[in-house]
Backbone bond lengths (Angstrom), bond angles and torsions (degrees), N, CA, C in turn:
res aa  C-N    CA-C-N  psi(-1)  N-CA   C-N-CA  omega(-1)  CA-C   N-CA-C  phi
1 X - - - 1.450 - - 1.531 106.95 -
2 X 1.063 110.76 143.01 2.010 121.97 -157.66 1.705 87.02 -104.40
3 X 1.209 106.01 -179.69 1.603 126.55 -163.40 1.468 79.27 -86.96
4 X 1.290 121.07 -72.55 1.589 129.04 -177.30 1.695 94.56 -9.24
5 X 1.404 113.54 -88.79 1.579 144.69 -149.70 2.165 86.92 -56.40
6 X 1.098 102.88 -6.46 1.846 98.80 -174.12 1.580 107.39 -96.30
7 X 1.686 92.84 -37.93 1.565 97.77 -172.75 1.716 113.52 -61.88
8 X 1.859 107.57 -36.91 1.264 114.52 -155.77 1.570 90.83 -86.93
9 X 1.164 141.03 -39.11 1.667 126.20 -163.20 1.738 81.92 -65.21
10 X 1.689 89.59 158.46 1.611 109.10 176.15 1.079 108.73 -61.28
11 X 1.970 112.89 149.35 1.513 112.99 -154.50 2.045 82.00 -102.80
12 X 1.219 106.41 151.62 1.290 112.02 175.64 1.655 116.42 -104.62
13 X 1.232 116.26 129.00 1.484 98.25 165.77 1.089 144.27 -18.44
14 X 1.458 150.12 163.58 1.323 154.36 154.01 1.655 114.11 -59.43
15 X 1.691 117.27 -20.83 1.471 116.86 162.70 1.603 109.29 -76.68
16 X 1.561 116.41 -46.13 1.103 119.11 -161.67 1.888 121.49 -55.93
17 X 1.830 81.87 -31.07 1.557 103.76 -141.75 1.984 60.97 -85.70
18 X 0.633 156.51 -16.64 1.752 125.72 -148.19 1.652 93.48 -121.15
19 X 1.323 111.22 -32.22 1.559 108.78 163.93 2.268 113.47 -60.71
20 X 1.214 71.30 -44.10 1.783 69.25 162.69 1.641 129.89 -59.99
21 X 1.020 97.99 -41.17 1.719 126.96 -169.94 1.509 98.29 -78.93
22 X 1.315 148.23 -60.41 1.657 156.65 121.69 1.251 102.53 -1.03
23 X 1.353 135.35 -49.52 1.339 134.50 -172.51 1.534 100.25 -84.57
24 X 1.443 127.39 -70.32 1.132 104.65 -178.42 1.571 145.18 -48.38
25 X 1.744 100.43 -16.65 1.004 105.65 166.73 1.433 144.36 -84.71
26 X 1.396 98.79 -16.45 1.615 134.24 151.60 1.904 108.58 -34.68
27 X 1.618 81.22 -73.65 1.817 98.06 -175.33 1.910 108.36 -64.07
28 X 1.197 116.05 -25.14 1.101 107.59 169.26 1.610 132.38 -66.62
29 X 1.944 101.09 -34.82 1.293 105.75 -174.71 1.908 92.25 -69.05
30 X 1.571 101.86 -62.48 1.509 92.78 -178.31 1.866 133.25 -26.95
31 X 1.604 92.91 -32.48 1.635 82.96 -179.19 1.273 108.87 -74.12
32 X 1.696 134.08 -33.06 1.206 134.31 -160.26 1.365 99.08 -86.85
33 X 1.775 144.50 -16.97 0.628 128.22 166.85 1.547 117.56 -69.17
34 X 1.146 106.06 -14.80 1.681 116.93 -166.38 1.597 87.28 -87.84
35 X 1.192 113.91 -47.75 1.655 107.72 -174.59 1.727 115.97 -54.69
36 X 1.499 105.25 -28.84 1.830 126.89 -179.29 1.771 72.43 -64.89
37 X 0.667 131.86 -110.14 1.618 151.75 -133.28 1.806 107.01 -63.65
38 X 1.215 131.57 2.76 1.151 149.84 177.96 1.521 110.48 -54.52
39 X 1.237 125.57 66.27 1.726 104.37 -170.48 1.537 109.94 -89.09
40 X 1.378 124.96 -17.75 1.654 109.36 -175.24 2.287 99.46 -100.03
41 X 1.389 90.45 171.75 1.910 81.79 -177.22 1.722 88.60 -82.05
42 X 1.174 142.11 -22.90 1.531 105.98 163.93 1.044 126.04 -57.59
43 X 1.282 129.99 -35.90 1.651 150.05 -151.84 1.963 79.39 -79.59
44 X 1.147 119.05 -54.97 1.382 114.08 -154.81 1.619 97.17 -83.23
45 X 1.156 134.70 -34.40 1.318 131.36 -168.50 1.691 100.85 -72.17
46 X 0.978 105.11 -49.56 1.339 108.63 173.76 2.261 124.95 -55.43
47 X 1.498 98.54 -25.98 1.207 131.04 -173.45 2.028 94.04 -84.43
48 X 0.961 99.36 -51.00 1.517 116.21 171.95 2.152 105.39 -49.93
49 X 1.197 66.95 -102.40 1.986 82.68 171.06 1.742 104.14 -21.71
50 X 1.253 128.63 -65.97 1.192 114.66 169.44 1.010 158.97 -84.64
51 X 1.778 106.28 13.92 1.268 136.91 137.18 1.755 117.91 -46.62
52 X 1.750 108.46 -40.59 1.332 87.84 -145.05 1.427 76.40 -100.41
53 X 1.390 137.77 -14.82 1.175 117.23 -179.58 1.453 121.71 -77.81
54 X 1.684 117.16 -22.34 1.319 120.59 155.02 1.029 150.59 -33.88
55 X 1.367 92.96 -48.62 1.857 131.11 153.96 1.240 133.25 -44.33
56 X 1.800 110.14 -53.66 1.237 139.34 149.55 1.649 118.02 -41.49
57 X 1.184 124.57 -56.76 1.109 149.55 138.08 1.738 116.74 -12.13
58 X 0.803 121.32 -79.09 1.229 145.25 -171.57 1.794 105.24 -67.95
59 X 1.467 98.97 -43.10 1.992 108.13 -162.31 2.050 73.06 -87.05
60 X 0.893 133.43 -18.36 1.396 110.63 -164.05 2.009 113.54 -95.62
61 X 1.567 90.02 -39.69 1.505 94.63 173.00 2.003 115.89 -73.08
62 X 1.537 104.64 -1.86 1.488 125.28 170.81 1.344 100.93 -65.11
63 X 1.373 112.20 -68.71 1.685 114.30 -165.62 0.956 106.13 -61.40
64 X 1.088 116.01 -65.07 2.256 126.04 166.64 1.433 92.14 -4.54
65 X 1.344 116.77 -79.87 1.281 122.56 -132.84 1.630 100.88 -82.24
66 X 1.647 113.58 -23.45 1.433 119.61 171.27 1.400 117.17 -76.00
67 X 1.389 119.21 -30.81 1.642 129.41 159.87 1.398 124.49 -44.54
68 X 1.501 95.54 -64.13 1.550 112.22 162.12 1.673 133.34 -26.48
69 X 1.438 76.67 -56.66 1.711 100.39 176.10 1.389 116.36 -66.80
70 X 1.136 113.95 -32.29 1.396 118.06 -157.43 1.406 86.06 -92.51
71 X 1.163 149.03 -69.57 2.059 171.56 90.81 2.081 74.33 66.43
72 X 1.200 112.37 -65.97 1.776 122.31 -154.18 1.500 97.63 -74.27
73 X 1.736 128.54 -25.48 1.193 119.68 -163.92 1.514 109.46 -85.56
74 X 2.218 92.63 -34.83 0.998 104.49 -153.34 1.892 102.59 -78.44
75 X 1.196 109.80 -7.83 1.637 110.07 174.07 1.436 107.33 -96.10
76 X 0.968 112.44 -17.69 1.579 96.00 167.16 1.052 136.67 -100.78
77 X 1.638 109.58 2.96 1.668 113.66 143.20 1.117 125.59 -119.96
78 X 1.524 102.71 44.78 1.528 120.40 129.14 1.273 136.72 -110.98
79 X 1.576 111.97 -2.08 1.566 118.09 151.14 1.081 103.48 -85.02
80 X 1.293 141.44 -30.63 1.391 136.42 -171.47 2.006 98.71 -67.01
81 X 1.059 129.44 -25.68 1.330 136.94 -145.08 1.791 92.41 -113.23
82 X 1.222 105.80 -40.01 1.575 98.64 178.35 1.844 93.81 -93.72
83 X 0.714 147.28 -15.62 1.738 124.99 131.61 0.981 129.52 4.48
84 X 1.509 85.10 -87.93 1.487 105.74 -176.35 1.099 132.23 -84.91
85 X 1.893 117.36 29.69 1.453 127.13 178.13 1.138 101.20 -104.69
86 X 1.784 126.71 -13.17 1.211 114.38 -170.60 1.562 116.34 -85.43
Protein backbone atom coordinates (compact mmCIF):
# COMPACT_ATOMS: atom_id res chain seq x y z
CA UNK A 1 0.00 0.00 0.00
CA UNK A 2 1.63 3.47 -1.38
CA UNK A 3 1.54 6.78 0.70
CA UNK A 4 -1.10 7.87 -2.01
CA UNK A 5 -3.59 4.75 -0.97
CA UNK A 6 -2.87 6.16 3.08
CA UNK A 7 -3.74 9.68 2.38
CA UNK A 8 -7.18 8.74 0.61
CA UNK A 9 -8.73 6.00 3.21
CA UNK A 10 -10.56 8.14 5.97
CA UNK A 11 -8.17 9.93 8.28
CA UNK A 12 -9.01 8.81 11.91
CA UNK A 13 -8.61 10.83 14.93
CA UNK A 14 -5.69 11.03 17.29
CA UNK A 15 -8.14 8.88 19.87
CA UNK A 16 -9.06 6.51 17.20
CA UNK A 17 -5.69 6.14 15.62
CA UNK A 18 -4.03 5.27 19.24
CA UNK A 19 -6.93 2.97 20.29
CA UNK A 20 -5.96 1.17 17.12
CA UNK A 21 -2.26 1.28 17.79
CA UNK A 22 -3.08 -0.23 21.74
CA UNK A 23 -4.98 -2.79 19.93
CA UNK A 24 -2.52 -3.84 17.63
CA UNK A 25 -0.22 -4.15 20.11
CA UNK A 26 -2.39 -6.21 22.31
CA UNK A 27 -2.89 -8.71 19.22
CA UNK A 28 0.70 -8.73 18.66
CA UNK A 29 1.77 -9.71 22.22
CA UNK A 30 -1.08 -12.41 21.98
CA UNK A 31 0.35 -13.94 18.81
CA UNK A 32 3.88 -14.29 20.28
CA UNK A 33 2.50 -15.59 23.23
CA UNK A 34 0.73 -18.17 21.12
CA UNK A 35 4.04 -18.63 19.26
CA UNK A 36 5.73 -19.32 23.23
CA UNK A 37 3.11 -22.06 23.59
CA UNK A 38 3.08 -23.50 19.95
CA UNK A 39 3.94 -27.23 20.46
CA UNK A 40 2.82 -28.99 17.07
CA UNK A 41 4.49 -27.31 13.45
CA UNK A 42 0.81 -26.35 12.68
CA UNK A 43 0.28 -24.75 16.01
CA UNK A 44 3.66 -22.88 15.24
CA UNK A 45 3.21 -22.07 11.54
CA UNK A 46 0.16 -20.67 12.24
CA UNK A 47 1.85 -18.80 15.47
CA UNK A 48 4.39 -17.63 12.78
CA UNK A 49 1.89 -16.20 10.09
CA UNK A 50 0.38 -14.19 12.85
CA UNK A 51 3.27 -12.78 14.09
CA UNK A 52 4.16 -11.37 10.85
CA UNK A 53 0.88 -10.12 10.06
CA UNK A 54 0.69 -8.38 13.48
CA UNK A 55 3.71 -6.70 12.72
CA UNK A 56 2.41 -5.67 9.41
CA UNK A 57 -0.36 -4.43 11.28
CA UNK A 58 1.22 -2.45 13.67
CA UNK A 59 4.33 -1.01 11.03
CA UNK A 60 1.20 0.06 8.90
CA UNK A 61 -1.16 1.88 11.39
CA UNK A 62 2.64 3.62 12.30
CA UNK A 63 2.90 5.35 8.96
CA UNK A 64 -0.90 6.19 8.97
CA UNK A 65 -0.52 7.85 11.96
CA UNK A 66 3.01 9.55 10.89
CA UNK A 67 1.31 10.65 7.49
CA UNK A 68 -1.47 11.99 9.29
CA UNK A 69 0.64 14.03 11.33
CA UNK A 70 2.67 15.32 8.93
CA UNK A 71 -0.90 15.85 6.28
CA UNK A 72 -2.21 18.05 9.92
CA UNK A 73 1.19 20.00 10.26
CA UNK A 74 1.56 20.37 6.80
CA UNK A 75 -1.97 22.42 6.52
CA UNK A 76 -1.43 24.36 9.18
CA UNK A 77 1.51 25.99 7.95
CA UNK A 78 -0.19 26.80 5.18
CA UNK A 79 -2.94 28.67 6.88
CA UNK A 80 -0.46 29.95 9.06
CA UNK A 81 1.47 31.23 5.72
CA UNK A 82 -1.62 32.56 3.93
CA UNK A 83 -2.00 34.72 7.20
CA UNK A 84 0.64 36.16 6.86
CA UNK A 85 0.22 37.26 3.14
CA UNK A 86 -2.44 39.47 4.08
Amino acid sequence: MGQAEFKRSHPLSEEEMQQDITQAIKEWDEANRMFQFAQTDEQIDYAIYSLIACEKKYSMLLKKAKIQHLDKKNSEATRSERGGER
